[in-house]
C-alpha positions in Angstrom: 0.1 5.0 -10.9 0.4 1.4 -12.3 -1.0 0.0 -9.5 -4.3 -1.0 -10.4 -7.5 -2.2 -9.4 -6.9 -5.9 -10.6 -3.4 -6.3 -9.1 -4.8 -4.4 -5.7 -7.0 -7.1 -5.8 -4.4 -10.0 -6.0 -2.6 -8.3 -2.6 -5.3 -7.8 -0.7 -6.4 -11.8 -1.3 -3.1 -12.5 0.0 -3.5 -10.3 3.1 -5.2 -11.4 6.6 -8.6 -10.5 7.3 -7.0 -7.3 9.3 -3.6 -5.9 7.4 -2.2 -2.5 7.4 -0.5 -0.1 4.4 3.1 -1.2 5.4 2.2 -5.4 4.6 0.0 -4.5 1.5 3.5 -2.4 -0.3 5.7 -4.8 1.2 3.5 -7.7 -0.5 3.2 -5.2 -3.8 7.3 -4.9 -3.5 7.7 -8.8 -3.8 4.9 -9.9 -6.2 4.5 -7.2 -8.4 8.4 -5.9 -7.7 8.6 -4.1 -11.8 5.0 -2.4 -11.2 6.3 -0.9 -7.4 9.5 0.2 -9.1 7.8 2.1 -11.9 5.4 3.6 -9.4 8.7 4.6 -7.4 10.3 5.5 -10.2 7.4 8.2 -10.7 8.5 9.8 -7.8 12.2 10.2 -8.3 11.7 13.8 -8.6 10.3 14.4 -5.1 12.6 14.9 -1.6 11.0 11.9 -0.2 11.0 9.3 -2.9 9.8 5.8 -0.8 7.4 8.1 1.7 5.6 9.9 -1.3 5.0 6.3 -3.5 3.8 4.4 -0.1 1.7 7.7 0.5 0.5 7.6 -2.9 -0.3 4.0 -2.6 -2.9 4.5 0.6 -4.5 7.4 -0.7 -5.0 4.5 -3.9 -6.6 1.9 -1.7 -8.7 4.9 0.3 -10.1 6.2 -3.2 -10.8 2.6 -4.3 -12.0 1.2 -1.0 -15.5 -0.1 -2.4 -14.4 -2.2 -5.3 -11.4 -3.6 -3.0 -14.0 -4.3 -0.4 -11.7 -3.4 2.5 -12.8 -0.6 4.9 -10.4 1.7 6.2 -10.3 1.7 10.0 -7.9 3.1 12.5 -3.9 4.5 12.1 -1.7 2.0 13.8 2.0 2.2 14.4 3.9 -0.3 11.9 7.4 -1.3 10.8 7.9 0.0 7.6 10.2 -0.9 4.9 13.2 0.6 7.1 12.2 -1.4 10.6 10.9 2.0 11.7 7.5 2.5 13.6 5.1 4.8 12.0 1.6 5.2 12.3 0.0 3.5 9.2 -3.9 3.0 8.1 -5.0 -0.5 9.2 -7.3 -2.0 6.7 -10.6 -4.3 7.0 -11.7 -6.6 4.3 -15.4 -6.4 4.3 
């Protein structure tokens, strides 16, 4: 992933107290747009390009949840990138 620590950091001071996956990549997408696309990019391969990255993503800020200082909480439903409503992880900064 190029998504790292430091530029998780930068999205998440951007976010609202309470945020969820879906506003963290679409933040990602705008401010960081040529680090998204190479993370995309990684998973041209797969059936489900967008779902995979944006899976891969969460799992990121699950595994890095301490030094982000944000606290997983509850699934949620969400628009994502496509105006659709799925259940996404709500996140806490803490």
């Amino acid at each position: 992933m190029i998504l790292t620590i430091e530029i998780a950091q930068k999205i998440i001071a951007k976010q609202e107290k309470e945020f969820d996956s879906h506003s963290f990549i679409q933040t990602y997408q705008t401010d960081f747009e040529f680090d998204y696309l190479q993370d995309l990019f990684a998973c041209i391969k797969s059936k489900n390009v967008i779902q995979d990255c944006h899976s891969k993503i969460g799992r990121f800020l699950r595994q890095h949840e301490q030094e982000l200082n944000i606290k997983g909480d509850v699934k949620e439903p969400s628009s994502n990138i496509h105006g659709n409503k799925t259940n996404c992880e709500k996140w806490i900064k803490i």
